[in-house]
Every structure is written in structure tokens, then in C-alpha cells.
N, C-alpha and C positions, 0 to 999 in steps of 0.2 A: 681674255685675249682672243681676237679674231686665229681661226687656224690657217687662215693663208700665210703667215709668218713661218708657219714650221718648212716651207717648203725649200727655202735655204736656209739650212741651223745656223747662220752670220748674221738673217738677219731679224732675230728672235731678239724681241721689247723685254728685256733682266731689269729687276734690280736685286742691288749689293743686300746682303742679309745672311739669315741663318733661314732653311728649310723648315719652315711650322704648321703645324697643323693637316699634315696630309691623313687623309680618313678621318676626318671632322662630322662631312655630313651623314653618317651614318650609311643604313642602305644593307649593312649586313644580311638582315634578314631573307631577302629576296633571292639570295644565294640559293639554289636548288641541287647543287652538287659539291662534292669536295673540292678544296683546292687542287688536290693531285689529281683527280677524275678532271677538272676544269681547265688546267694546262694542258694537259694531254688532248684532252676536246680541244682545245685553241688552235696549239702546236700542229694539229692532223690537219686543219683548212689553209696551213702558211703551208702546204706543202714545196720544197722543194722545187725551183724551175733554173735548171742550169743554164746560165749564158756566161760565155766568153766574152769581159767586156770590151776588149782588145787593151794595144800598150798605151798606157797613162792613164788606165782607168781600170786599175785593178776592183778596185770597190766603189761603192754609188751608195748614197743615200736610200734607204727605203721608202721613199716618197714616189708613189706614180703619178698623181694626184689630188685635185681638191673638190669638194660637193659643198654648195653654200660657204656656213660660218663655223660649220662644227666640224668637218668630217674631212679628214684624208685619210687615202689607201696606198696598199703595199701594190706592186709591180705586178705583184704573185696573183693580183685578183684579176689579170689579163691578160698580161704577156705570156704566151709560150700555147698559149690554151684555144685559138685560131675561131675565135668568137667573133660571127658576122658582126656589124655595125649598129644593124637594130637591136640585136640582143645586147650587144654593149650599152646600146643608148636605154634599154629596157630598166637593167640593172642600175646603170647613172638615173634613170627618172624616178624608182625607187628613191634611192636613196638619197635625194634632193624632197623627195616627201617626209623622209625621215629626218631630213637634216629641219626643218622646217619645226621639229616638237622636240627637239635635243637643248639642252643645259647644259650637258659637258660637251666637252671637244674628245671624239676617238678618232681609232686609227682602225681601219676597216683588214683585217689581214686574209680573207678568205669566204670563200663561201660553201654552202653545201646546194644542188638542186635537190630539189626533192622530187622524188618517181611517178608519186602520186598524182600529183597537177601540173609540174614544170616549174613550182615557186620557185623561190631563192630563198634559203637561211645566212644569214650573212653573220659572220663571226667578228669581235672587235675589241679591243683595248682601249682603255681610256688613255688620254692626252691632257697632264697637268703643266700647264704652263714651261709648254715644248716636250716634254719629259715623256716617253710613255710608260706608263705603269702597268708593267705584263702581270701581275698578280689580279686588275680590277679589271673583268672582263663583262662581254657584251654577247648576247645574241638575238636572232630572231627570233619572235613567240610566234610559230605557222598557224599557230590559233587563233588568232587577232588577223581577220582579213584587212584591216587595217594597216598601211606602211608601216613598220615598227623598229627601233630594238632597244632591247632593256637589259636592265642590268642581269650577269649572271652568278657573279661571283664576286666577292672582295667588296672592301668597303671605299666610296671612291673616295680618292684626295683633293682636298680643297683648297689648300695654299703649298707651295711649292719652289723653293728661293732656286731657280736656277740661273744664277749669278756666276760670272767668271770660270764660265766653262770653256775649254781650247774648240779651237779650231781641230775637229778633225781629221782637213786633211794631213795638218803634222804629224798624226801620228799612223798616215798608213804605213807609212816604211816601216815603221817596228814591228805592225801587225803583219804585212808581208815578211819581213828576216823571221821572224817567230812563227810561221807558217811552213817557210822553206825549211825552215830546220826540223820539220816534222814532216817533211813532204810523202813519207810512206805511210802515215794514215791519213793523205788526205785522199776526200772523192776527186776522179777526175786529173790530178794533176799530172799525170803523165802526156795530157792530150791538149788540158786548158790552163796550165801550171796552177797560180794561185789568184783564185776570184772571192767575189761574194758582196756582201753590202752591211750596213752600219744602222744604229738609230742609237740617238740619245734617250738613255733610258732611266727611269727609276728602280734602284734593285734595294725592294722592301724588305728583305730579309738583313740585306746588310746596311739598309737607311743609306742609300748611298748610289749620285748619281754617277752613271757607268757611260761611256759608249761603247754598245753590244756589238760585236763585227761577228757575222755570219760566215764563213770560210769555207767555202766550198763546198756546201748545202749542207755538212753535217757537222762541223767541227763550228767553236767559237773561243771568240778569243775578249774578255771585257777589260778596258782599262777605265781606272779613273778619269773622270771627265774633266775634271781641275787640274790632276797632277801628271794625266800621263800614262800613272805606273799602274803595274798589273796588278789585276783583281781577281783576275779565274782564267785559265786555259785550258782549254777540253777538246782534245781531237778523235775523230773517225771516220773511217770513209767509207759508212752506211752499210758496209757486208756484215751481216750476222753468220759467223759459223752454227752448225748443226751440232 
């Protein structure tokens, strides 16, 4: 599947079936970190960038963009962070170099600079047929002066039936009431009430495709993609007591 499809989850090419074969092509090996060391690395480049999206637009898709046929990114990789146009254009020319030697389709969530020379390490998820799969990740190798990124972790998935999935905006209203009813741990809501944004996702642990709602940079909320119903709810509003 071409990745400019994921750019409105409506208008995403399905077909009807059963989910087979996801981590087919192998690729384990290349892993150089744990999974829980490899989330965590992931998790740290989506940092957090608060915006109030104003009323009738509590949450947004995590799509900012697209590069070539493989590659879209989150929001996170340039809003909020007051990046001239050439450096913008810097990082998009990158990674239209790297889209240009890519197989799978990811999702770019973050970068790191590096001090040393001003490079970019760009961090990414892989993209199975719409689906992201936060478990098979991507980064830059600063070692390969080469445009690059390659895999870091996880085995990627090869086939992936994501057939008869809802419409997410039905279900912001629940994710919003299930948010306000927690409103004291969330971030921010006394100033921005209740925001954040969504992606349809694969959650490998429970074989089971989700949409992941993000709630106010720290809290989330995942429902089934099919049915709706809840699959996990976790809130906090990012203060660590001592």
C-alpha cells in the first residue's frame, strides 16, 4: 500500500479477513536493544508538545505529513519547536532520501540532533497496512553517512487484515467523557480542558488492533478498533512526586 492512504484513516484500501502473518519477514536479529530499553528510546523523541486544538477538535489524527511512498510523521516532529524553513526543508530532504531505499512504510515520531555535527537521528515505527506497530521500531545509524534508517527492534509485520475498523471520530465523545471523569489526573486541564490525538494501531502483546488516543500528553486511553470497547485506560498529569 502506497502510505499517502493513511493520511485520512477513511480512506485506507482493507480487505475483509482474519490478521495473518504479522512478523513473517523475520529481521529480529538486528535488534540491538531490549524492548523495554527500545520503547522507552522511542517514547523520549514523541516528546510531548501541547496544543489546544480549540472546540470541535478535541483530538486530531497523528499525521502531520507525508515523504515519498513510505514515510509519514507525527506533528511532534515540528510543531511547537520554531524550526526555520530551511532546516525544515533540511530534515524533509533527508528523509525523501531515505524514503527512496525503504520497503516498509513508517511513521517518523521524533528526532534527536546530534552535538557533534548538527546531524539528525530520526526515530520511527513501522506502518502495516495503515496499522502502526509501536513494538517494531526504526532508527538512524549516525554511522552510515549515508541518508538512512533501519530497523531497531522487533520483528516487522508482513501482512495485517485491518478490515472493518470504525470510524474514529465516533468514538471521541467516549474518549472525551472518559477523560473528564478523570479530569484531576490529567495534564493541563484546568487551562486546556481535555486534548490530544489518536492513531490506529497494532497492540502486539494483545494481537489486537486499537485506536491509541493520547490525552493530554501523558495519560491514554485505547479502544478496540472494531468494537469501540475499552482495552486499557491509564492516566497522569506528568508530575512525579519526590
Amino acid at each position: 500500500m502506497r502510505i499517502k492512504s493513511l493520511l485520512w484513516i477513511g480512506l485506507i484500501t482493507i480487505t475483509t479477513g482474519v490478521m495473518t502473518g504479522c512478523g513473517t519477514n523475520g529481521g529480529s536479529s538486528q535488534g540491538t536493544t531490549s524492548s523495554a530499553s527500545t520503547t522507552a528510546l522511542i517514547d523520549d523523541a514523541l516528546e510531548p508538545v501541547s496544543t489546544a486544538l480549540g472546540l470541535g477538535a478535541a483530538f486530531r489524527e497523528d499525521i502531520d505529513g507525508s515523504v515519498g511512498n513510505h514515510i509519514i510523521y507525527s506533528y511532534n516532529l515540528f510543531e511547537g519547536r520554531n524550526y526555520s524553513e530551511k532546516e525544515k526543508r533540511d530534515m524533509l530532504d533527508y528523509l525523501e532520501q531515505v524514503d527512496a531505499g525503504l520497503t516498509q512504510d513508517l511513521y517518523i515520531v521524533g528526532f534527536t540532533k546530534m552535538s557533534v555535527d548538527g546531524s539528525y537521528r530520526f526515530y520511527a515505527r513501522q506502518v502495516c497496512n495503515g496499522a502502526v506497530v509501536s513494538d517494531v521500531t526504526y532508527i538512524t545509524d549516525v554511522d552510515d553517512p549515508q541518508p538512512n534508517i533501519k530497523l531497531l527492534d522487533g520483528i516487522p509485520c508482513s501482512t495485517l487484515d485491518t478490515s472493518g475498523v470504525m470510524d474514529p471520530k465516533e468514538l471521541i465523545d467516549d474518549v472525551e467523557a472518559m477523560a473528564n471523569a478523570h479530569s484531576s489526573e490529567l495534564n493541563d486541564y484546568s487551562t486546556k480542558g481535555v486534548y490530544g490525538d489518536y492513531l490506529l494501531s497494532y497492540d502486539t502483546i494483545r494481537g489486537q488492533l486499537v485506536y491509541d488516543f493520547r490525552v493530554n500528553d501523558y495519560s491514554e486511553v485505547k479502544l478496540d478498533a472494531r468494537t469501540g470497547s475499552v482495552v486499557e485506560e491509564r492516566y497522569f498529569n506528568g508530575v512525579i512526586d519526590d
